[in-house]
N, C-alpha and C positions, 0 to 999 in steps of 0.2 A: 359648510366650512366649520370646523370645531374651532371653539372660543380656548382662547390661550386661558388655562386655569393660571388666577393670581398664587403666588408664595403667597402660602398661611405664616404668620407671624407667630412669634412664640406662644405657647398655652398659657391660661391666666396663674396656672400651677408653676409651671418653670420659670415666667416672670416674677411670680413673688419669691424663687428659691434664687433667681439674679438679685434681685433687692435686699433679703437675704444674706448672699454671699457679702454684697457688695458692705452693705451695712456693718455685718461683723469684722470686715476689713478694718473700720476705721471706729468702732467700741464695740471693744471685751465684754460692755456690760451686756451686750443685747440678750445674749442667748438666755442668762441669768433672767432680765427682765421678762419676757416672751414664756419664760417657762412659770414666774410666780402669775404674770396675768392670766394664764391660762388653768393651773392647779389652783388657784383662789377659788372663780366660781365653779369649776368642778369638785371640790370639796364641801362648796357652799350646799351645790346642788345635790350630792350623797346625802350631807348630813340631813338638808331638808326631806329626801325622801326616806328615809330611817324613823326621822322624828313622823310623818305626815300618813305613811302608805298604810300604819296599823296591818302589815300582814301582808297588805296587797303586792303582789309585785309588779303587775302594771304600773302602778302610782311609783311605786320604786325607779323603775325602768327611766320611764316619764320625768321624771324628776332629775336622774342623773344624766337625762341627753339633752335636757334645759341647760343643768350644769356647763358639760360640754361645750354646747353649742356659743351659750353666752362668752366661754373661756376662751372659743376659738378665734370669735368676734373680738373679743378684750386684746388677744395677742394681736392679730392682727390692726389692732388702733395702734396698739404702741410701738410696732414694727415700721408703721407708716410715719410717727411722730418723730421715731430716732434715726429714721431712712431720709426723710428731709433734716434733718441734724448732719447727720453726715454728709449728703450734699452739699449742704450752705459751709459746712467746715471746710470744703474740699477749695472754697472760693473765697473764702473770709479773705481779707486784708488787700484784696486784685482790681482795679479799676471794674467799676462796674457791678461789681458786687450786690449795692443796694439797689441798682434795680432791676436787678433778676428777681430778687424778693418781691418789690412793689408789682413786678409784672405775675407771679407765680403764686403769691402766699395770702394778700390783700384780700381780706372780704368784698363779698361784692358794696356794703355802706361807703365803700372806700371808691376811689380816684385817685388813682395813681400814674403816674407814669415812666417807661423804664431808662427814658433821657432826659439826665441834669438839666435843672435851667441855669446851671452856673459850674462854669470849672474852672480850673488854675490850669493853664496848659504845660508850666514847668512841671508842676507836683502830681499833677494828676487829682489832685482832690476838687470834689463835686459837691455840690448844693443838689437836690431830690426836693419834690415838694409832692403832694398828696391834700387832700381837701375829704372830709366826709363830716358825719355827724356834730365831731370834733371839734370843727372848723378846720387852719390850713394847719398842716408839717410840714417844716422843712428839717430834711432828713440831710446832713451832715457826714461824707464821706473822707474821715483821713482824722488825724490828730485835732486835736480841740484849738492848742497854740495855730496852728496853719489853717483851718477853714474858719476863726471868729470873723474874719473880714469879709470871705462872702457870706457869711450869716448874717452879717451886719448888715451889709448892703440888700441882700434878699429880702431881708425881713422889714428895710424902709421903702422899697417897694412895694412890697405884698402891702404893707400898713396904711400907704399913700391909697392906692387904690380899694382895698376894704378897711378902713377906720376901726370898723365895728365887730369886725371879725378876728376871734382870740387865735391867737400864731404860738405855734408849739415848736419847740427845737429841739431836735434827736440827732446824736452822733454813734455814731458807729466807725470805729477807730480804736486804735491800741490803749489810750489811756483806761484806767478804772471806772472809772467814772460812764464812759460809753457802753452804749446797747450793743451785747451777743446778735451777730448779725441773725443767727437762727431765733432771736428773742423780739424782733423789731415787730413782726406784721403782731403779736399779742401785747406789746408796749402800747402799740397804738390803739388798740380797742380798748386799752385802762382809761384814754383819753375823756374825761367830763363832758359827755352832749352839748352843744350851746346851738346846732342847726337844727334844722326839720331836712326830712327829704328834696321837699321841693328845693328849699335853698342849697342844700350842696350841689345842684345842678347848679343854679344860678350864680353863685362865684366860681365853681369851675368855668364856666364860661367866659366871665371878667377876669380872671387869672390867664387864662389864654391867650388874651392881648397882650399879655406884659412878653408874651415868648421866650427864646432861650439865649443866653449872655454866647456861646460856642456850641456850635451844633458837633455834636462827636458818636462814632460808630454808638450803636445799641448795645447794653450789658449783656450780661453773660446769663442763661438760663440755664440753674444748676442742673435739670432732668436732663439736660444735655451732655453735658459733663463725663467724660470718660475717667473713673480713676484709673491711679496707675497701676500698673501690674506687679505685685509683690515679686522680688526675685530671689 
């Protein structure tokens, strides 16, 4: 009996020219940036071998497909950095929002997880909490005036049960003053160490009994995300 051959998925070439498309959808600047990170070390890499080959042009050769290669590599980081920019933009300001990040963008030092332990069910605004090296975050979804109160209250729980453990609070929300949702999972690695490993397991664990204030659907993962179609 012949085996039903699976559909092949897209090539890793036409996936990164969807990524690509998608990206320059939503900033002008990509193309611009993609093109200085990749002519940077290809120029680095000429000039070195010009200055280095004395004649040779193996070492020439050799030197300009370092260039290359590294420029290719270089594009390709910044494509990837401004490809989740524009994902996490496509979901900014939307219930759920921060924890598609906590579930998608979080180093692995980190625990996080992508259901509030605390909502407003009128507003829709969410309390997030996360635990690592840090100690805890509680991540603040909606204006600063409308979630003080559940930060207030999150944060004399979190304090009741760990005393000794430093509590950070990050909002993400319209005011000035709040964290670029595409800036949150690098805000939190600024955070000052005050755990070891073993202990961010250990208060993750005792965080876990405090549970969640309203249990509500799971956020939204931006790789998911369909933008919309230009018309």
């Amino acid at each position: 009996m012949a085996r039903t051959k699976k559909p092949k998925g897209p090539s890793r070439i036409k996936q990164m020219w969807q990524v690509f498309q998608m990206t320059r959808r939503y900033d002008k600047s990509v193309v611009a940036l993609i093109l200085l990170a990749f002519l940077g070390p290809t120029a680095i890499g000429a000039g070195a071998g010009i200055a280095l080959s004395n004649g040779n042009i193996f070492i020439l050769v050799l030197w300009i497909l370092i260039g290359v290669m590294t420029g290719v590599l270089v594009g390709m980081i910044v494509l990837g950095r401004r490809a989740e920019r524009a994902a996490y933009s496509q979901i900014e300001g939307q219930p759920g929002a921060v924890g598609a990040v906590l579930k998608s963008a979080l180093r692995r030092s980190w625990i996080g997880e992508e259901t509030p332990v605390a909502i407003n069910p009128k507003t829709k605004d969410a309390i997030y909490r996360a635990v690592g090296r840090g100690g805890v975050v509680l991540i603040a979804e909606g204006p600063i005036a409308r979630t003080q109160r559940l930060v207030d209250d999150e944060r004399r729980k979190t304090a009741k049960v760990l005393p000794n453990v430093p509590i950070t609070v990050l909002t993400v929300g319209p005011d000035e003053s709040s964290v670029k949702l595409y800036k949150l999972g690098w805000q939190m690695t600024k955070i000052k160490h005050a755990l070891t490993k073993s202990e961010v397991r250990i208060v993750a664990n005792r965080l876990s009994s405090l549970g969640t204030n309203v249990p509500i659907p799971k956020g939204i993962d931006p790789f998911k995300v369909r933008p919309s179609r230009a018309r």
